[in-house]
C-alpha positions as CSV (number, residue, x, y, z in Angstrom):
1,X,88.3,80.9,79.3
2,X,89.0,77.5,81.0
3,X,92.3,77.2,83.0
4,X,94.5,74.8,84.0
5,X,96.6,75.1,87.3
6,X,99.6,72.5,88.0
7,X,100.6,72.1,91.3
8,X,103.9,71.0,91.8
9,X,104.9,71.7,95.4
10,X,108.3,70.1,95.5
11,X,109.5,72.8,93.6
12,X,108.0,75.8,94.9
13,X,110.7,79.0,96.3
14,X,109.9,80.6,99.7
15,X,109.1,84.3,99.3
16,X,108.8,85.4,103.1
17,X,107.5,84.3,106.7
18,X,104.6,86.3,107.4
19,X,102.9,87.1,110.9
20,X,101.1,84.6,112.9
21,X,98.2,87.3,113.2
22,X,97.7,88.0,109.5
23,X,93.9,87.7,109.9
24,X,92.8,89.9,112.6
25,X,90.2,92.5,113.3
26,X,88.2,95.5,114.4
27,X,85.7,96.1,117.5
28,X,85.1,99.8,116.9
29,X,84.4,102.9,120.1
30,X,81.3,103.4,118.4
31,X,80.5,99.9,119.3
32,X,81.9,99.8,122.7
33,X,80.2,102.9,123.8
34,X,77.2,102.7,122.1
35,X,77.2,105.4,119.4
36,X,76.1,105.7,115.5
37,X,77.1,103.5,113.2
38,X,75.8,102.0,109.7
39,X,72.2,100.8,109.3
40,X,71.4,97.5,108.6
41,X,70.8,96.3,105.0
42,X,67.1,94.5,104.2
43,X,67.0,90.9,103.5
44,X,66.2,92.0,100.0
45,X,68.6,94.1,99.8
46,X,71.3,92.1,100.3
47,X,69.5,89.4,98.2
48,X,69.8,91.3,95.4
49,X,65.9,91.8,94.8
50,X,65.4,95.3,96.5
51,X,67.5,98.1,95.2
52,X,68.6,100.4,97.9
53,X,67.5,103.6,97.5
54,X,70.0,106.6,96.7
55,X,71.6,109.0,99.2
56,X,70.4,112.6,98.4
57,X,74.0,113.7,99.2
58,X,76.3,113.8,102.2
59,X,73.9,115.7,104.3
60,X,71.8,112.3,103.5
61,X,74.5,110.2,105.3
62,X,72.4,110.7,108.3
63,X,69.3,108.4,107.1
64,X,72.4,105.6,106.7
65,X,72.7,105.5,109.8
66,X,71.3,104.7,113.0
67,X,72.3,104.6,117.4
68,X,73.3,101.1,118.6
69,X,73.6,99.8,122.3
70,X,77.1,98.9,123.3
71,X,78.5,95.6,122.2
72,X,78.3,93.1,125.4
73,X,82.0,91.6,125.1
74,X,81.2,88.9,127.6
75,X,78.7,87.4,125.3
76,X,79.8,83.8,125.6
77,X,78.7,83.0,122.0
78,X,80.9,85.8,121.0
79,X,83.8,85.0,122.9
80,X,83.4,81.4,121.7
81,X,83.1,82.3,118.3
82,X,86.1,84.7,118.3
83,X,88.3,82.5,120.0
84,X,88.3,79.9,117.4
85,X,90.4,82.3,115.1
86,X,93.5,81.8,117.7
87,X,95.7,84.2,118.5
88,X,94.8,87.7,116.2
89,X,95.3,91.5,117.1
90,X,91.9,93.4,118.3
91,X,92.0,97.2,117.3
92,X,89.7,99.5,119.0
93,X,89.7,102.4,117.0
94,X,87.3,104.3,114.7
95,X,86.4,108.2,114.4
96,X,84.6,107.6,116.7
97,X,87.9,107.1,119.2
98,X,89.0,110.3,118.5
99,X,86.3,112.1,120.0
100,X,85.9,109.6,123.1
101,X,86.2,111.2,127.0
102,X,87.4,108.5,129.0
103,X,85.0,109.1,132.4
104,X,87.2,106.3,134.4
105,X,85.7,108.7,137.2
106,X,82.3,107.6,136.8
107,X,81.0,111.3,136.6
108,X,78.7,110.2,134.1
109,X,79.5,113.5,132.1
110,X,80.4,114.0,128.7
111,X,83.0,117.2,128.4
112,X,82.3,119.8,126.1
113,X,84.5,119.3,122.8
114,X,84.1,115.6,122.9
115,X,81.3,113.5,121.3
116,X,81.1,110.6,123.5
117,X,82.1,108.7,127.0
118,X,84.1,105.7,128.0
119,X,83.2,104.1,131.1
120,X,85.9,102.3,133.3
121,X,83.5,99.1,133.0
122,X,83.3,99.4,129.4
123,X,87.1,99.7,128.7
124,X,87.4,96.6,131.3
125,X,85.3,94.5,129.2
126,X,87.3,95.4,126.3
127,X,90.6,94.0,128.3
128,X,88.9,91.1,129.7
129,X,87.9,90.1,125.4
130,X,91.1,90.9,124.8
131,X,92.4,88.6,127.3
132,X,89.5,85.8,126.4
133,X,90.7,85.3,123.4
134,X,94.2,85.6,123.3
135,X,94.5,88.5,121.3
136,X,96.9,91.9,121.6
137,X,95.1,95.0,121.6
138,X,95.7,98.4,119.8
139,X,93.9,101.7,120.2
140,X,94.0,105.1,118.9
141,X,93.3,108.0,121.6
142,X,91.5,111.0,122.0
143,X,92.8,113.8,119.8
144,X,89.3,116.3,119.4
145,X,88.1,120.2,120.6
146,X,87.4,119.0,123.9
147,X,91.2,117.8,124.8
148,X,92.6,121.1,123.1
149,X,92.3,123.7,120.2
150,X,93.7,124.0,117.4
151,X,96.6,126.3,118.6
152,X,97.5,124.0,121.1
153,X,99.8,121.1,120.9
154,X,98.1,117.4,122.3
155,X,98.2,116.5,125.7
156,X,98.4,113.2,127.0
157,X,96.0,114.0,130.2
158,X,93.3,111.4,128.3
159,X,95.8,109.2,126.8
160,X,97.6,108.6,130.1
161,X,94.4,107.4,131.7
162,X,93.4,104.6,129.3
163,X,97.8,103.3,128.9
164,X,97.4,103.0,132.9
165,X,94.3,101.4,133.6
166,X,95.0,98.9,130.6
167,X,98.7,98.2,132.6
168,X,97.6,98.3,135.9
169,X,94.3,95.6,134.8
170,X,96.9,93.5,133.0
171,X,96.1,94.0,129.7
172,X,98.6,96.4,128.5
173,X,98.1,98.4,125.1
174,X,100.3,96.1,122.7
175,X,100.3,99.7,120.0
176,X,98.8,102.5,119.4
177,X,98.0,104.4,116.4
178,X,97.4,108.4,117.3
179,X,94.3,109.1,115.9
180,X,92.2,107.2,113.0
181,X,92.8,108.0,109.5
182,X,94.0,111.5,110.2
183,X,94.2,112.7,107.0
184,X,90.6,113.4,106.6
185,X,91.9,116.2,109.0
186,X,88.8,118.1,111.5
187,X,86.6,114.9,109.7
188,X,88.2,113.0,111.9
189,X,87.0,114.2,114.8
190,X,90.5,117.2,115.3
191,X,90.1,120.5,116.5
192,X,88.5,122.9,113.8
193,X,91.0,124.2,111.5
194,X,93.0,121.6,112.3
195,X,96.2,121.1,109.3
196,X,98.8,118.6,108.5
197,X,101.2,120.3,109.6
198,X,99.4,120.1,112.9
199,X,99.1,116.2,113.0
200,X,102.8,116.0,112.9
201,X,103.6,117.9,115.5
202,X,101.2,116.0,117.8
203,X,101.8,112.2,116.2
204,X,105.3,113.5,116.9
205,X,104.1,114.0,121.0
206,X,102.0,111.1,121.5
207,X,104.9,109.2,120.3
208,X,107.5,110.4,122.5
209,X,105.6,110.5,125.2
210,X,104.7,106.3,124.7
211,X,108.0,106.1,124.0
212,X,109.2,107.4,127.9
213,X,106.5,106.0,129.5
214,X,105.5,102.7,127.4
215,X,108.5,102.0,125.8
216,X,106.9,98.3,124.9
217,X,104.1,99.7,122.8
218,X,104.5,99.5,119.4
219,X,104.1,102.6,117.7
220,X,101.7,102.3,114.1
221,X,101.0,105.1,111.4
222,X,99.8,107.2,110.0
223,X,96.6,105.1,109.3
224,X,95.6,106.6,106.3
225,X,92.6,106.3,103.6
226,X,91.8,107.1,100.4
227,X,95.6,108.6,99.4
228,X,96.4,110.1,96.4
229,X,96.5,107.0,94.4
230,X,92.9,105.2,94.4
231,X,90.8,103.9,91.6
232,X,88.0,102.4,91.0
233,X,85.5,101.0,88.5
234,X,86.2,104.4,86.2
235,X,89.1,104.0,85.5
236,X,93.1,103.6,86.8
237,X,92.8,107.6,86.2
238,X,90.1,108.3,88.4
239,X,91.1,109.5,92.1
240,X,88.3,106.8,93.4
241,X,87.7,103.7,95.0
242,X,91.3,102.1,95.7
243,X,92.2,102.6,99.4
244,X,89.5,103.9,101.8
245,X,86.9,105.7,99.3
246,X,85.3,108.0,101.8
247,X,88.3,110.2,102.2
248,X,87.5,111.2,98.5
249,X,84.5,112.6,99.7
250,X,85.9,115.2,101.2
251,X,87.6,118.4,100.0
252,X,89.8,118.9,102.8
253,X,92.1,116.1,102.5
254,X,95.9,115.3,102.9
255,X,98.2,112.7,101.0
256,X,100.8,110.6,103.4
257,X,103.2,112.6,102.6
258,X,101.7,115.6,104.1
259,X,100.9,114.0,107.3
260,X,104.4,112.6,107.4
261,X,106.3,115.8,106.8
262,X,109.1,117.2,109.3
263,X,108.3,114.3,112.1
264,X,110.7,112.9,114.2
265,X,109.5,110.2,115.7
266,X,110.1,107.0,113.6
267,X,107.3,104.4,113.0
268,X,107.4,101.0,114.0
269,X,104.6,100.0,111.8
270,X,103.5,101.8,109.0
271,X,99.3,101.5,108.7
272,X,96.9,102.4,105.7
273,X,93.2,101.6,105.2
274,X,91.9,99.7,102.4
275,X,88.4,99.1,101.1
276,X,87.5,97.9,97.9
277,X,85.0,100.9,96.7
278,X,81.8,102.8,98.3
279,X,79.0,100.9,99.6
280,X,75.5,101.5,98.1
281,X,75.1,103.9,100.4
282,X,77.6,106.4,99.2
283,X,76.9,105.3,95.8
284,X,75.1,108.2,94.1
285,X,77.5,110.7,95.6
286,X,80.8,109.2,94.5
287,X,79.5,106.6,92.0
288,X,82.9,106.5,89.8
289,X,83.8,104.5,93.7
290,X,81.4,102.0,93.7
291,X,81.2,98.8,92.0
292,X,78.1,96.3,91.0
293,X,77.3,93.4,92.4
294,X,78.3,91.5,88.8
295,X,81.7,93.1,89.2
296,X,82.5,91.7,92.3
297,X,84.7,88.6,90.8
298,X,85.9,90.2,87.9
299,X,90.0,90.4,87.6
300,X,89.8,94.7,87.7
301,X,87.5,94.0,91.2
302,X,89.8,91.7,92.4
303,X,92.9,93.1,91.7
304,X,92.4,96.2,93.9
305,X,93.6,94.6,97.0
306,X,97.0,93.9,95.6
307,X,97.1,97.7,93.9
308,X,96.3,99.4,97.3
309,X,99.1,96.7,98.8
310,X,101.9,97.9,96.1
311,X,100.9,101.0,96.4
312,X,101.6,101.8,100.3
313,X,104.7,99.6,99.9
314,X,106.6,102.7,98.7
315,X,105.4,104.9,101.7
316,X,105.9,102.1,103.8
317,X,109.5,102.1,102.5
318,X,110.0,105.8,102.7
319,X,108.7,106.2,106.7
320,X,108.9,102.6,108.1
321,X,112.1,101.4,106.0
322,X,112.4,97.3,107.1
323,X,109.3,97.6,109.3
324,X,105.8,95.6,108.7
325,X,102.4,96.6,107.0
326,X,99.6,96.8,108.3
327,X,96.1,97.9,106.9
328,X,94.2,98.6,109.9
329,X,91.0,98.0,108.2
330,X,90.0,96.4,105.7
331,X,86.8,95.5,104.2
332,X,84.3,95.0,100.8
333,X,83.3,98.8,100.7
334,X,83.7,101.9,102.7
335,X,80.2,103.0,104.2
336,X,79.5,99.5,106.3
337,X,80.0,97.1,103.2
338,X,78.1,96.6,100.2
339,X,74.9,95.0,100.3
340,X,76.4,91.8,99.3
341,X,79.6,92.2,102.3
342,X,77.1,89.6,104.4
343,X,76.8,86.9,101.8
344,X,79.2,84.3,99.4
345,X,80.3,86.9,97.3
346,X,82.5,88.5,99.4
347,X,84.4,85.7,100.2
348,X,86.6,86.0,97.1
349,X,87.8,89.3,97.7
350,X,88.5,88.2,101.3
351,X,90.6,84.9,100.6
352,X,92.0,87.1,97.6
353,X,93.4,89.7,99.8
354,X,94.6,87.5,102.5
355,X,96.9,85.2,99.5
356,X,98.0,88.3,97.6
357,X,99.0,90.5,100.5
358,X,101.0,87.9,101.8
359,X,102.7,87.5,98.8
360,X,104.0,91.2,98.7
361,X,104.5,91.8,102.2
362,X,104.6,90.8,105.8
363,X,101.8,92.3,108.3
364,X,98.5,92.0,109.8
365,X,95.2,92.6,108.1
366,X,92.5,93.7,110.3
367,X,88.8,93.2,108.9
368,X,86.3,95.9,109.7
369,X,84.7,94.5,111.8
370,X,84.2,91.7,114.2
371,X,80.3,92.1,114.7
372,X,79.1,95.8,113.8
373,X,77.5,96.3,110.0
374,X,77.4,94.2,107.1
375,X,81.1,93.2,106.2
376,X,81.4,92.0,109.6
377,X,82.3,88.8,110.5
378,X,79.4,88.1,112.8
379,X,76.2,89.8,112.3
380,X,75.4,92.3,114.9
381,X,73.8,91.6,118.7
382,X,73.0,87.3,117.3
383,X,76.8,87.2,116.6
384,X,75.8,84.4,113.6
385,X,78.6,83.7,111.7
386,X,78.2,84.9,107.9
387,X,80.5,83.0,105.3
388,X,83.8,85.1,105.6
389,X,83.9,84.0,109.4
390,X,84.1,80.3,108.0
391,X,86.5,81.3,105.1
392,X,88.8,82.9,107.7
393,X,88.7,80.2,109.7
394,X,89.5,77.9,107.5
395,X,92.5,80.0,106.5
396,X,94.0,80.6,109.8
397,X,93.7,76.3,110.8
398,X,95.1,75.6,107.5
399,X,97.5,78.7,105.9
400,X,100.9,78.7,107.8
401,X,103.5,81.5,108.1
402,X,105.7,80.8,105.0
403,X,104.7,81.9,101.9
404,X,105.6,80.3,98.6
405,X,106.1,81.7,94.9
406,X,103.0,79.5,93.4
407,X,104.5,79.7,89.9
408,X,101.1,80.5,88.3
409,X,100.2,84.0,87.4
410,X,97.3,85.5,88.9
411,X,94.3,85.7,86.4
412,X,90.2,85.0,85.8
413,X,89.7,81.7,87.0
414,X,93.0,80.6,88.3
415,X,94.2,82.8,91.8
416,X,96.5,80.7,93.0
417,X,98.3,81.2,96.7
418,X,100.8,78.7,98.6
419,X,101.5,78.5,102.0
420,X,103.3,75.8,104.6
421,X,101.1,73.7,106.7
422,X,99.4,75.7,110.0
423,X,99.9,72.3,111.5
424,X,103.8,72.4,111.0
425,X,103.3,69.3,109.3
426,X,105.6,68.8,106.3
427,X,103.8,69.7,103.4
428,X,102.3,72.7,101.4
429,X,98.9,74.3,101.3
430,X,97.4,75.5,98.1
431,X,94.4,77.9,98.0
432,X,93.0,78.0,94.6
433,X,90.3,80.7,93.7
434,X,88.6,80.3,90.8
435,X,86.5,83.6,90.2
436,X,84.9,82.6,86.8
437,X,81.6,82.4,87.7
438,X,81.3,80.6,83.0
439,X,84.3,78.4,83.7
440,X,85.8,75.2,85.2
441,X,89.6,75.4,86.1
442,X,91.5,71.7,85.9
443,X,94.0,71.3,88.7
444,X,96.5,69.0,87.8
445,X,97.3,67.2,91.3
446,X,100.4,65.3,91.7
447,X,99.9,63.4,94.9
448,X,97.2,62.8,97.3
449,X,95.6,65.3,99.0
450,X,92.8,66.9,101.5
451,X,90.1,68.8,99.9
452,X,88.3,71.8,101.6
453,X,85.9,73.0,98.6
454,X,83.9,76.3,99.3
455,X,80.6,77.2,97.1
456,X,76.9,78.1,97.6
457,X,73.7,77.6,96.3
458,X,73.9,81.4,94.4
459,X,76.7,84.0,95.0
460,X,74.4,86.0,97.1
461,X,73.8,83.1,99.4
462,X,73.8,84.2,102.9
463,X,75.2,80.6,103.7
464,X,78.4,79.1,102.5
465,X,78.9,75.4,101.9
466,X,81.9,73.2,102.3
467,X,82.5,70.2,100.6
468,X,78.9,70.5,100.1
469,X,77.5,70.6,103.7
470,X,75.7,73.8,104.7
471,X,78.1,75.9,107.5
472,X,75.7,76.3,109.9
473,X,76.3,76.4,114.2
474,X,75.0,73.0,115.2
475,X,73.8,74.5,118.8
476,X,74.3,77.9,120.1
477,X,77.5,78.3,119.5
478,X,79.3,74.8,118.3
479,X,80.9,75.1,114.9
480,X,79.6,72.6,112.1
481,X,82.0,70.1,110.7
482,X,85.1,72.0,109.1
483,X,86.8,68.4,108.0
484,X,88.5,67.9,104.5
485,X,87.8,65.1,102.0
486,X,90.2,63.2,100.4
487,X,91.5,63.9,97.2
488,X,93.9,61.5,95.5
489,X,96.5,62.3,93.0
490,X,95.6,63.1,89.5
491,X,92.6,65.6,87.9
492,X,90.6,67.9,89.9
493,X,87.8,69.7,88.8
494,X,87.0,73.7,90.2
495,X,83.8,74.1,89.5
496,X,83.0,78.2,88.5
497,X,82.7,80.5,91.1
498,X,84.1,78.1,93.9
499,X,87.5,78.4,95.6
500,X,89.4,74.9,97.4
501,X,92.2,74.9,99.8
502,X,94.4,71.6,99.3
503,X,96.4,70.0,101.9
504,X,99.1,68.4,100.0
């Protein structure tokens, strides 16, 4: 059904001041080691003309996946690239992390109990990105069979070593989560057998022991996925796709609550993980997770973001009382993106989650991932911007920090977000979404404005377009013209399945 949105910024309430860093990201261990992580989709997969073929079961994950080279951080395209987002939190993290020795020795051995090794030179080109592009850095540390059993408490004899060599280099570690999304227990990389009850004892010592020795880290948790209240496609009933999806996988798996129980150590931030569903390649084991490709705009697809959001803001409330939100990744679907997480499509949910979180809460976002897998903002080892790098962009040059009630309620064809000017310029910025891919919306505009429309030549297009010129690098790494166009006062068109951010 056609819309009509009318703008009226003059009288617009202020709802909050959100963080500077709303849009930030992931570099995963995996990809700083080296390490397994999701195979690549086929160009005609991700065009929609090849269907993937369906996982046999978990024991199938395997074929998924394949072994990458570590990421080469001082990739000047990279840097370049990256640096263009201004200032944004960096979280190194993954399962992966959790099972990480860090050989600052140079030994070049891998303990027994752990799956992998950190080199000094590798964690140094981690805190000279860091330091590149004016970002803070969090981590998660080493919590698996090789650093102790399950009957014995965590020690900070790995931890220790990667807090001073990031202080002593300069780069300090800004916060720390203990160990990522603990709640899929022993999955996660823990000592076998390992409980709840267990990760609050030793959330509980890694925290004090930051607290005496970095008191100026701030301390983020518990960084769970897939809790007790996801859905998906099946239905609001279904214990599916909501938060984190691959949790659900699993049989051994405990709620927030559990985790939280009988700590004493208070967060500073309280974290969760959000994805949208299961990728195709999880599909045929949890298919009540996983949504279509012609879902991906609907209002029950879009609305997931928000419903993950509303439901951590009572945890949040519960264990961090007053303190900020973060969801420490963030991305299309679970299982390295949906075969569409590369192309236009996925742009909607993106922008979508960006306006709507920030209209519920303050916090930082951090996409998974900066350059690893499909939903990544750059594609892997080229580092070629895909359209969600552009969309982000655009949102951190032109979204500012105070968030305004729009006045129009969110539905099909009309998703409507306000924020102040990035420039600190007096003014308001209005992104408009409209997800009807049938449908024109009619803006009614009341004064002049700039126009920044985005759209492409099919949803699945690998390139987005704004204001009608392709967004393509013009060299090897020099960004195409990101300029506005006028737009005076009076009726603007939103043609389907395009979304426009107005300078007004």
């Amino acid at each position: 059904m056609p819309q009509v949105v009318k703008l009226a910024p003059e009288e617009c309430k202020a709802l909050r001041t959100v963080d500077e860093r709303l849009m930030s990201y992931n570099i995963e261990m995996a990809e700083v080691t080296g390490g397994t992580f999701w195979k690549a989709y086929t160009p005609g997969q991700i065009a929609g003309t090849e269907e993937f073929p369906p996982s046999k079961g978990l024991a199938d994950m395997a074929n998924s996946m394949q072994v990458y080279p570590p990421i080469d951080l001082y990739n000047e395209k990279l840097r370049a690239l990256a640096r263009q987002f201004g200032p944004v939190w960096v979280r190194v993290s993954g399962t992966w992390a959790s099972k990480t020795y860090y050989d600052f020795e140079g030994t070049g051995v891998t303990p027994e109990g752990y799956q992998n090794r950190l080199t000094k030179e590798q964690w140094i080109g981690v805190l000279d990105f860091v330091k590149a592009v004016d970002a803070k850095l969090i981590i998660s540390v080493a919590n698996c069979p090789g650093l102790h059993s399950v009957d014995e408490p965590w020690n900070p004899s790995q931890a220790e070593k990667i807090f001073a060599l990031s202080k002593e280099y300069g780069v300090p570690i800004d916060a720390a989560e203990f160990m990522n999304e603990p709640n899929m227990l022993m999955l996660s990389g823990a000592p076998q057998g390992y409980t709840a009850a267990d990760y609050a004892r030793d959330q509980d010592l890694f925290f004090a022991w930051v607290r005496k020795n970095y008191p100026e880290t701030i301390l983020v948790g518990p960084c769970n996925t897939g809790d007790d209240n996801t859905m998906g496609p099946g239905g609001e009933k279904e214990k599916s796709a909501h938060g984190g999806g691959i949790a659900n996988l699993m049989g051994n798996v405990a709620s927030c609550d559990d985790l939280m129980a009988g700590t004493q150590e208070k967060l500073d931030v309280y974290s969760y993980h959000y994805y949208n569903g299961i990728s195709e390649r999880l599909a045929s084991i949890m298919p009540a997770s996983h949504w279509q490709a012609g879902q991906a705009t609907t209002e029950e697809y879009m609305a997931v973001a928000g419903k993950s959001c509303r439901a951590n803001i009572p945890l949040r409330d519960k264990y961090c009382p007053g303190g900020q939100m973060w969801v420490t990744e963030s991305g299309d679907a679970g299982g390295g993106g949906d075969t569409w997480a590369s192309t236009y499509l996925d742009v909607f949910r993106t922008l979508n989650e960006l306006g709507e979180f920030a209209t519920l809460t303050d916090g930082v976002i951090f996409h998974n991932t900066l350059a690893a897998s499909d939903y990544a903002f750059l594609a892997r080892e080229v580092f070629d911007p895909r359209p969600n790098y552009f969309a982000v962009l655009l949102w951190n040059r032109l979204m500012g920090t105070t968030v305004y009630d729009s006045g129009e309620p969110l539905r099909e064809g009309a998703r409507v977000f306000v924020h102040s000017r990035r420039d600190g310029q007096e003014g308001k910025v209005y992104l408009i979404i409209n997800n009807s891919t049938t449908d024109a919306t009619t803006v009614e505009l009341p004064k002049d404005a700039v126009r920044y429309t985005l759209s492409a030549d099919s949803l699945r297009a690998p390139v987005m377009k704004l204001n009608g010129r392709e967004l393509k690098l013009t060299g090897e790494y020099e960004l195409p013209d990101l300029s506005g166009e006028a737009q005076p006062a009076g009726t603007l068109t939103v043609e389907p399945a395009t979304m426009v951010f107005l300078v007004v």
